[in-house]
C-alpha positions in Angstrom: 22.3 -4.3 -100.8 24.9 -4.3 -103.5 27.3 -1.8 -101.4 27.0 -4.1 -98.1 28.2 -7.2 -100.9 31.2 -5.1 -102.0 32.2 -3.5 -98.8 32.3 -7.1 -97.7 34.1 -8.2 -100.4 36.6 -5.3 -100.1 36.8 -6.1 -96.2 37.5 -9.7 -96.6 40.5 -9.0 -99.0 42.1 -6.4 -97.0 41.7 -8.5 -93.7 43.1 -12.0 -95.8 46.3 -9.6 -97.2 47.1 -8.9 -93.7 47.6 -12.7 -92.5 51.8 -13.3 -92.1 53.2 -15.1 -94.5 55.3 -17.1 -92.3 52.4 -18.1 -89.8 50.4 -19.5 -93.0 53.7 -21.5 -94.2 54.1 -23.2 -90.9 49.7 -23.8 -90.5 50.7 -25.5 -94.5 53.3 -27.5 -92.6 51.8 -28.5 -90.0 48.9 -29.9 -91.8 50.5 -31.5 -94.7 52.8 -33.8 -92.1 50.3 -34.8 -89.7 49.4 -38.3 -89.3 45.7 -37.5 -89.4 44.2 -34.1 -88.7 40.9 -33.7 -86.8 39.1 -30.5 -87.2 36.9 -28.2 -84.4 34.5 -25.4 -84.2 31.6 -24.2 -83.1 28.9 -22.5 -84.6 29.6 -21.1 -88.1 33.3 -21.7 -87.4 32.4 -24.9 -87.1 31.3 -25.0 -90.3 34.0 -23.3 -91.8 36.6 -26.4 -90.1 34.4 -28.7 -91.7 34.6 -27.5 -95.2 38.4 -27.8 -94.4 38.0 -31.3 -93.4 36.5 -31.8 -96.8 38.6 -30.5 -98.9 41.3 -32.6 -97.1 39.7 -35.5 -97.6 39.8 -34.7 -101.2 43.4 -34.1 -101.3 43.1 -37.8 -99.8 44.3 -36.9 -96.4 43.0 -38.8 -93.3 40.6 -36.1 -91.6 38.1 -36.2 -88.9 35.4 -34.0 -87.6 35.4 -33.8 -83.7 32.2 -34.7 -82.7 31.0 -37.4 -85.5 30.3 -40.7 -84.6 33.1 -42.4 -87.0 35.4 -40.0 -85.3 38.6 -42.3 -83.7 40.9 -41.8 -80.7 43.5 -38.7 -81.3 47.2 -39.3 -80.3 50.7 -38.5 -81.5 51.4 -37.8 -84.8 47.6 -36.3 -85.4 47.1 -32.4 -85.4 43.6 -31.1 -84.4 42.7 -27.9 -86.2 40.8 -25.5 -84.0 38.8 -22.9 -85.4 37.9 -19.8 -82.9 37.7 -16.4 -84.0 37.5 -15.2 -80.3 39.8 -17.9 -79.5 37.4 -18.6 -76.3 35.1 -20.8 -77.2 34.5 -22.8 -74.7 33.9 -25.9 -76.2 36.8 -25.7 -78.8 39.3 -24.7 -75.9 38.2 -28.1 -74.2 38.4 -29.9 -77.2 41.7 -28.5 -77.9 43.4 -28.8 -74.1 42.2 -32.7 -74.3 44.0 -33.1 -77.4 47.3 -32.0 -76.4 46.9 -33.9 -73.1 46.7 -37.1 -75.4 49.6 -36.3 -77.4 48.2 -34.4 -80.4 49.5 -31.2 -81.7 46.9 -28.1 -82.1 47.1 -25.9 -85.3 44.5 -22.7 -83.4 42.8 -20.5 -86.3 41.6 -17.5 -84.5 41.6 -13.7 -84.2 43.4 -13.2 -81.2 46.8 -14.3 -80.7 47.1 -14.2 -76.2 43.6 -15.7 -76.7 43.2 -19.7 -74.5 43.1 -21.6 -77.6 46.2 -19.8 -79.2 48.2 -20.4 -76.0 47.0 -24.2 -76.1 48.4 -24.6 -79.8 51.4 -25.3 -81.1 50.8 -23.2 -84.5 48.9 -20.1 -84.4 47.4 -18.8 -87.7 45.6 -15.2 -87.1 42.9 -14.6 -89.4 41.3 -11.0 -88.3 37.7 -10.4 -88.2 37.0 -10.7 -84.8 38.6 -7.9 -83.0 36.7 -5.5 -80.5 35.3 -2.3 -82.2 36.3 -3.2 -85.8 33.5 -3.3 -87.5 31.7 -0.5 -86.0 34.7 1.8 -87.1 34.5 0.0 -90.3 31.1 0.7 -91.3 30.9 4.9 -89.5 34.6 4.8 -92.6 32.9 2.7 -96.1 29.2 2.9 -95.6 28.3 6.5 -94.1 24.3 6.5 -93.7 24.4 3.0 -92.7 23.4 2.1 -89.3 24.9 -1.4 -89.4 27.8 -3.8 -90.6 27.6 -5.9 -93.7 29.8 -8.6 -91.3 27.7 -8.9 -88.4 28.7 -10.9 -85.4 31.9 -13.2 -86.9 31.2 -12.7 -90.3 33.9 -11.2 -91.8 36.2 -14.0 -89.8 34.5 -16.6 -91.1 34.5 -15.5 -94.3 38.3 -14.7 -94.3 39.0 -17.9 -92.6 37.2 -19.9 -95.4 39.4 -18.1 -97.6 42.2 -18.6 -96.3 41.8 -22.5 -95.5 41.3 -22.8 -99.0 44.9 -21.4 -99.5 46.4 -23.7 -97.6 44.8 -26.4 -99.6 45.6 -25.3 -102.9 49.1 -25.0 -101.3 48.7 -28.6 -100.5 47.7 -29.4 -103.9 50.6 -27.6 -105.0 53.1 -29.8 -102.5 51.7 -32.9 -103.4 51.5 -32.5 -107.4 47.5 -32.7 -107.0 45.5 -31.6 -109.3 41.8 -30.7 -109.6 40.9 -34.0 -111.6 42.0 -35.9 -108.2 39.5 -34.1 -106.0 37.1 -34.3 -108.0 37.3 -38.2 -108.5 37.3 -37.9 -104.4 34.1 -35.9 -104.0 30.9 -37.8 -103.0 28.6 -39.3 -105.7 25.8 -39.9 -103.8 24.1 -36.9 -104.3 
């Protein structure tokens, strides 16, 4: 088990040192001067966009998960983050087309770059992990003798994405002189 944690580990970093520089600056832009940002995804991705959402909402941003009852009207001004590692889900694609239809710009996390969501968005931020045949040449390269991949299924996307979503908000943090003390006082005390 503990070579499937650090092949993981050592997959994770390579695929987060391969995200562009200049794609992640304009995904930090894009956030940190919208209105209000709403966040999407389905599945495990879906979970991933919402522990984005909450780390906004410690950095005291207005942020929304699509789908939530409290959730309000998007318009102009607001950005809706779409996380997809195919970039096909169906649900997020929807989500994201009826956004930009009502005004909203769409910042599309996702693996594949010609992919329906990345072609609805107006800021594309690749995070790999999701392309076809990776992971099987991964694991026949790190773990010879193992039969399957320590990032089944979208794993090692979601895992990168997480990572790389928590850049952007310690680049936020960074932009907007925040420190750690002001999350915290954020964070929910009714647990």
């Amino acid at each position: 088990m503990k070579e499937f944690a650090e092949a993981l580990a050592r997959r994770v970093l390579e695929n987060v040192g391969r995200v562009d520089e200049e794609e992640l600056e304009a995904f930090v832009e894009a956030v940190g001067f919208a209105g209000r940002v709403f966040v999407v995804g389905a599945g495990r991705s879906g979970l991933v966009a919402r522990a984005f959402a909450m780390r906004l909402m410690h950095l005291g941003m207005q942020v929304y998960v699509v789908g939530e009852t409290i959730t309000p009207a998007i318009g102009p001004g607001d950005l809706l983050v779409a996380v997809s590692g195919s970039g096909a889900t169906r649900s997020v694609v929807l989500v994201a087309g009826t956004a930009r239809r009502l005004g909203a710009r769409v910042a599309a996390v996702t693996s594949h770059r010609e992919s329906q969501l990345a072609r609805l968005a107006d800021v594309v931020l690749v995070v790999g992990g999701r392309e076809e045949g990776l992971e099987r040449d991964y694991v026949s390269e790190q773990l010879k003798g193992f039969s399957v991949s320590p990032t089944p299924l979208g794993t090692l996307f979601e895992l990168s994405a997480s990572i790389v979503l928590d850049a952007v908000v310690a680049a936020l943090m960074e932009k907007r002189g925040v420190g750690e003390e002001v999350l915290k006082a954020r964070h929910t005390n009714l647990e």
